[in-house]
C-alpha positions, 0 to 999 in steps of 0.5 A: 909218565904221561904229562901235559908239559916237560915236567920238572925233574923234581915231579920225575921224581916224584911220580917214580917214587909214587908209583914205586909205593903204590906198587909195593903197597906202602904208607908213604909221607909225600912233601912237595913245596906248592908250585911244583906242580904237586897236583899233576904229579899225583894225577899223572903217577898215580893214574900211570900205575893203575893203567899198568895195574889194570893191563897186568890184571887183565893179562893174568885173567887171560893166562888163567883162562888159558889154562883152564881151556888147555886143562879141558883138552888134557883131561883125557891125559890127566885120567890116564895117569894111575891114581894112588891106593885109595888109603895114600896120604897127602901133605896134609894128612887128607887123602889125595883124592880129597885134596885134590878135589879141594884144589880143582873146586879152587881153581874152578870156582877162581875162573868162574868170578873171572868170568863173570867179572869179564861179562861185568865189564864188558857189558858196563864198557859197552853201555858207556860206549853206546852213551858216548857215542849215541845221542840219541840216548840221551834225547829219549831219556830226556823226552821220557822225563819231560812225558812223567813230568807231564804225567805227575802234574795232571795227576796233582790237578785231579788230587786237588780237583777231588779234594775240593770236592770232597770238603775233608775237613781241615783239622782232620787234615792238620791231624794226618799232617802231624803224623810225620811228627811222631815216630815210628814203631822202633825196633832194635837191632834183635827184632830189626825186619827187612823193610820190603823193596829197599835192599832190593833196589840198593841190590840191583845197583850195586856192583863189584868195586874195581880197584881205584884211587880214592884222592882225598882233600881238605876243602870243596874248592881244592877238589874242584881244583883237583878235578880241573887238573885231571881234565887238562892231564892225558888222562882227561878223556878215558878215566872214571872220575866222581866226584862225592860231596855233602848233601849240602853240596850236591842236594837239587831239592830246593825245599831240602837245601832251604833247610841250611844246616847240614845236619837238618839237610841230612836228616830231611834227605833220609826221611824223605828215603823212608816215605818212599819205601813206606808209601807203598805198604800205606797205600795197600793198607785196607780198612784203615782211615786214609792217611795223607801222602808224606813228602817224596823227593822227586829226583830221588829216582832209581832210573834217573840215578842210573843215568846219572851215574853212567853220565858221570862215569862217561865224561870226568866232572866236577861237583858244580858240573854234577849238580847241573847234570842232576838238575837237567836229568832230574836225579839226584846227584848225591846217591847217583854220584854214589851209584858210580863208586864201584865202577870209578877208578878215581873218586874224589871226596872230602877227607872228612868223608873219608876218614869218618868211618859211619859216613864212610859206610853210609857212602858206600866206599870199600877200602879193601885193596884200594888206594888212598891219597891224602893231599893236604895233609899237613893238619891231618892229625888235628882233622880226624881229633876234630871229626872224632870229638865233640862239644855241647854247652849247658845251654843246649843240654837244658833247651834239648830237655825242655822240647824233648819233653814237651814233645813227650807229653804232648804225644805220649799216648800215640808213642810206642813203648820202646820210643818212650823208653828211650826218650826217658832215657835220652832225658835222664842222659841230659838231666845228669850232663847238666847236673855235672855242670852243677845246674837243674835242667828245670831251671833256666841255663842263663840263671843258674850260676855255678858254684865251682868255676874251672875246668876238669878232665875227666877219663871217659869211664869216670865220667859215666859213673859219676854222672851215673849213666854208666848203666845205660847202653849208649851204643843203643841210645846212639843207634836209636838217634841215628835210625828213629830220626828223633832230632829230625822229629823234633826240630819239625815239631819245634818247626811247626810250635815254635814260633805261632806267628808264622804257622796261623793260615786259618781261624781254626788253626789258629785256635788249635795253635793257640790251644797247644802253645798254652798246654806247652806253656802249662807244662813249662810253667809247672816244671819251673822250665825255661820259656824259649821254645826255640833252639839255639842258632845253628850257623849254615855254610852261608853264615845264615841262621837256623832255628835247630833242635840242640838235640843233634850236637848231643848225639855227636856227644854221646856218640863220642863217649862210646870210645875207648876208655884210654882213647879219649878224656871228657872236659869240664869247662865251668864257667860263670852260668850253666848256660855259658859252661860246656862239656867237651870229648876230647879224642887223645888218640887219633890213630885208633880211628885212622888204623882201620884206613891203613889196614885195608888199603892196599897203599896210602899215600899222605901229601902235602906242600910243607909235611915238615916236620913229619915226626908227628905222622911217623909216630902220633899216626901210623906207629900207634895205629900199628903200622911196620915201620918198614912199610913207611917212605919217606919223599921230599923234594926241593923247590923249582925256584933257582937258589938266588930267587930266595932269601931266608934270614934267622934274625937274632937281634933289632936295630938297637941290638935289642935280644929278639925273644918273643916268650910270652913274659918278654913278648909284651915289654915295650922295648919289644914291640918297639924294635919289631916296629924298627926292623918293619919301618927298615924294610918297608923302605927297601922292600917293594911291593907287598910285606905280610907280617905274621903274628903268634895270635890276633891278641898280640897282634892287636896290642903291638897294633895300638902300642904302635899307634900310640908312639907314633910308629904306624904313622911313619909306616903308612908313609912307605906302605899302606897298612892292612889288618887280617880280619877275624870274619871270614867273609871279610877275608876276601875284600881286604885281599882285594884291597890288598892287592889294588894297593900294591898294583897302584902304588907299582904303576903309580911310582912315588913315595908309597912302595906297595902296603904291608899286611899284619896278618896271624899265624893260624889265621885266614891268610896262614892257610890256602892263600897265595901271595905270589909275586909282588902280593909277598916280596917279603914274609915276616915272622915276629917270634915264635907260635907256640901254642898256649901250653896252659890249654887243659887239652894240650896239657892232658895230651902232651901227658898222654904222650908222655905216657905212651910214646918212647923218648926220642934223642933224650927229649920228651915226646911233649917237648917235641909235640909244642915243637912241632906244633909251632914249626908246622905252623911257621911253615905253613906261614912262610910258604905262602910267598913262593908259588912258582918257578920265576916267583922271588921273596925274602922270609925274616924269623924274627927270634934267635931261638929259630937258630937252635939245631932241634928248631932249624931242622924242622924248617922245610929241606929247601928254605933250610939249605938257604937260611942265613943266621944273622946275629946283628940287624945290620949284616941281615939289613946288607943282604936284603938291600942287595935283593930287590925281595927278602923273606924274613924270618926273624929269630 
């Protein structure tokens, strides 16, 4: 294998069992512990195995056209052979003749495609080439775009000029201006028409889809990463690499992105898309009163998205370096990035992106035959029950109502029949959904306090019928959200109505406004409606707030309830106000969505720095979504860290030979947090550097925190190590890090009788996942008990029933039994790897319980901290041991 070092005799091994699955075509679970060099294993296997797949692709492709050329020249041979009676029968039972004619058609039709993908290639190889190569190119591209921008603005001067002139009156104005506001004639899939010039334009860009490696990651900056990496590899120079993000992410609108939720982003994107399809028949509408000019996207160009693709497909980039290309070449980044999916050979994206078949199609991503690699997979079960489910609260179901109906009333008479058919149905949906809250959707959310608190589940057939919608077809209400754009067209009439402060320009606006806020006033005063016309927050990625219609969290909640009855349960959750009460789809099987994945893949390839314990993949994912288990394997390697630059210690017992046992009715006695204060004041003074002490939630972390505070204990502690607190706000993450690690920093250069500082952290939080304490950031991890979940979460409870139900027992435990368990060990384990990150790195981990030493626990620890761990039953032989290393990790139990 190619490689940019000598690697590691683990990522020898890894990149040979890698490219072993994907030849054999196998679903594969990949552990690699972070700082093993996971990232170039995949690159370098992964890339290693397509090259040698592309060559062998190409030999047959010669081989077969050889054969077809020396069946030209033997034709002569073949005819002079004497054929059969006319009557002779074949294998099959059809004559000979026709058999063999159906073999030839075959064979010629096969060398025919050969053909034509030769020509395909070779001509997008020479165009790429010639852009590589000619420089020239791209000046005249970029000199032509400087000539139509030149062109577009004196074509706005003369609009502006002739429209001085003509004096068009301003309300009639505001009047075509509203029209963006209504919603156009829909038709349903029966009488759908073909929109003219738009399949022709999505035709001539489309291309036949090599075979490729779709390269999956949880965030935006693990992918930026990723890509990073493929540059620096031997094969940064001559692989197809794109990179596909959100709208969010690779927009170069500025109007559009100003917008900030992803959803109000999208929605924008595609109804500027429309406009541009739709100018052209308005403009050659005759007789009709002239219509004003609906907002076109300028980057979305056809001739500058190609350009961008073959830009992208020359040179690998990463989605910063893709939007500052878009932003040069005036194209958009999101579909020109899309345009280059077929002739990639590695796509990088989201697994979001992936793993959500609607935005998998909208992408244009075919999996048929292809390769997926998930990397960070380890929360890959939680991440498609998340994309999969859906909540909307009482709130947003009675603020939906109020302006969808008031965005009914007041453009009743210019609304088509089928829209207003289905906006009544979409009205009668949120009046029963409110209804099975127990509220009045005429009433205010905030007011009305409900009778019967708790929280009920509820199989999806069962809530269709009792909320008696059961007779309304919500795959046709779904389609008509999705392909109308009526969230969309609302939140602009909310926009626009909303808030009469900001949209008055002119005397007569104002009168109309004035007019329209007291007609939406009339109609909400008659109704008994509540009086805010605005939506609830709606929070950006920028932690910005956006006014937004409710309407499309609502959508991804009907779409939720289109699953299958078995797949998925709907939840109650009553609380004191219909306002403050909620319905939730929670997804029980998350399988049924991944199976469509591993059908079509050729290979997939699941991986992660801690997979432990992989039992959850093996049967939760593949063995429900219909997977042989012999098309599963299975590869986990060890750390590069040498055995002694590690210390894992199960602790079973305090100082005061208090019993470690962190259950929840033991976890709050003071005797408890006493002695976990004990043991953290003994190894804050043996302990240089850095100590994260991770907690089961923020809950107890806050109450050892004050009950410390109290008995004087955290005073003592601030004497060794300066105390620091995981914040809750993820925008604060980053400064007490910073802190963090200036503290360790000074204290080490400093010297005296402050050592470093102590982070009190929690498991599952900000700092558990995607944080690196390397080196003297985390000498020592500490684990106080052990995070089980909260078996008393109605969602847990109804899916540890459902596995109950559905999976076979294992080693005579139930499959719940073992999900909590596993559930808490994964957790556990992503806690504890953030100490180790390379090879000369060196940590202690302390698991503070002694239920981390019953086999079924121990075994689910990672292979290469188990093989290290010390159970220690007394303080005092596990205190001996840390002060013979200048670090420990402790792992107490």
């Amino acid at each position: 294998f190619p490689f940019p070092y000598t690697p590691y005799l683990i990522q020898e091994r890894f990149m040979a069992a890698l490219y072993s699955a994907l030849e054999a075509g196998r679903v594969g679970i990949f552990e690699s512990p972070t700082g093993t060099g996971k990232s170039l294993s995949l690159i370098c296997g992964a890339l290693s195995w397509l090259r040698d797949f592309e060559e062998k692709k190409q030999q047959e492709e010669a081989r077969l056209l050889a054969l077809e050329d020396s069946g030209r020249e033997g034709k002569q041979q073949l005819t002079s052979v004497e054929p059969r009676p006319p009557d002779s029968k074949g294998t099959a039972g059809e004559p000979d003749w026709v058999t063999a004619f159906v073999q030839k058609k075959e064979e010629r039709d096969m060398v025919d495609k050969l053909k034509e993908e030769q020509i395909r290639r070779k001509k997008r190889e020479d165009r790429l080439e010639k852009i590589r190569h000619n420089v020239q190119l791209k000046y005249a591209a970029k000199r032509k775009r400087s000539e139509d921008d030149e062109t577009k603005h004196l074509l706005q001067l003369s609009k502006e000029v002739l429209s001085e002139g003509a004096g068009v009156d301003f309300l009639e104005q505001l009047d075509h201006n509203e029209d963006e506001l209504i919603l156009a004639e829909y038709e349903s899939d029966e009488e759908k028409k073909v929109v003219p010039g738009l399949e022709e334009d999505d035709d001539d860009l489309e291309e036949e889809h090599v075979t490729k490696i779709y390269y999956c990651s949880r965030t935006h900056s693990q992918l930026s990463q990723f890509v990073r990496e493929v540059q620096k590899s031997p094969f940064g120079k001559d692989t197809r690499l794109v990179s596909l993000g959100s709208r969010q992410n690779l927009c170069v609108n500025e109007e559009v992105r100003s917008l900030g939720a992803l959803q109000l982003i999208n929605d924008r994107c595609m109804e500027m898309q429309k406009n541009k399809h739709e100018k052209k028949s308005d403009e050659e509408m005759e007789g009709k009163k002239r219509r004003v000019s609906r907002t076109i996207c300028p980057f979305y160009s056809y001739e500058q998205m190609q350009f961008l693709r073959d830009e992208v497909l020359v040179e690998v980039k990463d989605i910063e370096q893709l939007v500052a290309l878009g932003k040069e070449t005036k194209a958009c980044p999101y579909y020109g990035s899309r345009y280059a999916i077929p002739a990639a050979q590695l796509v990088v994206l989201p697994y979001q992106m992936l793993l959500h078949e609607p935005t998998r199609s909208a992408a244009g991503i075919k999996l048929k035959d292809q390769v997926v690699i998930i990397d960070e997979a380890h929360n890959l079960i939680d991440t498609i029950t998340c994309i999969h489910s859906a909540e909307v609260s009482g709130s947003q179901l009675c603020c939906a109502h109020s302006q969808l109906w008031q965005y009914m009333e007041r453009y009743r008479k210019r609304l088509k029949a089928k829209n207003l058919m289905y906006i009544k149905q979409i009205l009668y949906l949120l009046e029963r959904f409110v209804a099975m809250l127990g509220g009045n959707v005429n009433q205010n959310p905030g007011c009305q306090a409900v009778s019967q608190t708790g929280t009920v589940l509820k199989s999806i057939n069962d809530f269709l019928f009792q909320s008696q919608i059961d007779n309304i077809n919500l795959f046709k209400v779904q389609r008509y959200c999705e392909k109308s754009l009526i969230s969309r067209k609302l939140f602009g009439f909310m926009e626009r109505y909303g808030d009469p402060a900001t949209a008055v320009k002119t005397n007569r606006e104002t009168q109309k406004l004035a007019g329209l806020q007291n007609f939406l006033l009339t109609l909400q005063q008659g109704s008994d409606k509540d009086g805010s016309l605005q939506g609830p927050p709606v929070e950006a990625e920028n932690d910005q707030l956006r006014t937004a219609s409710p309407l499309m969290q609502i959508e991804g909640f009907l779409s939720a309830l289109t699953n299958a009855n078995q797949d998925g349960r709907v939840i109650l959750n009553r609380q004191g106000t219909v306002g403050q009460s909620s319905l939730k789809f929670l997804l029980l099987n998350p399988a049924v969505h991944f199976a469509k994945v591993v059908e079509e893949c050729r290979a997939v390839i699941i991986a992660g720095g801690t997979m432990q314990p992989v039992a959850d993949f093996r049967e939760q994912l593949l063995s429900c979504a219909g997977v042989d288990p012999a098309r599963v394997v299975e590869f986990s390697c060890g750390h590069v860290i040498p055995p002694e630059n590690i210390l894992p210690i199960i602790l079973c017992s305090g100082p005061s030979n208090q019993q470690l046992e962190f259950t929840y009715q033991t976890r709050d006695l003071p005797q408890m947090m006493d002695e976990t204060g004990r043991i953290l004041c003994n190894l804050c003074n043996v302990v240089p550097g850095g100590v994260v002490c991770f907690f089961p939630s923020y809950e107890y972390e806050k109450q050892v925190y004050a009950h410390w505070e109290k008995t004087g204990l955290l005073t003592r502690l601030a004497t060794k190590k300066k105390i620091f607190q995981e914040p809750k706000k993820a925008n604060q993450v980053e400064q007490v890090l910073m802190e963090y690690a200036k503290c360790i920093k000074r204290c080490s250069q400093a010297g005296g009788q402050m050592t470093g500082a102590l982070l009190l952290s929690v498991v599952g939080g900000k700092m558990s996942e995607g944080i690196n304490f390397s080196d003297d950031l985390g000498r020592c991890v500490i684990m106080v008990g052990m995070p089980y979940p909260n078996i008393k979460s109605p969602e847990l409870q109804e899916k540890m029933t459902w596995l109950d139900k559905t999976m076979p027992r294992a080693a005579g435990q139930a499959p719940s039994r073992v999900l909590i368990e596993n559930l808490c060990m994964k957790a556990v384990n992503q806690s504890i790897g953030r100490a180790i990150r390379h090879q000369k790195d060196f940590a202690s981990i302390l698991l503070l319980d002694h239920r981390y030493a019953r086999p079924a626990i121990f075994n689910k620890l990672p292979q290469w901290i188990r093989e290290r761990t010390q159970v220690k039953p007394a303080f005092g032989s596990a205190f001996a041991e840390l002060r013979k290393v200048r670090a420990c990790i402790l792992i107490t139990a």
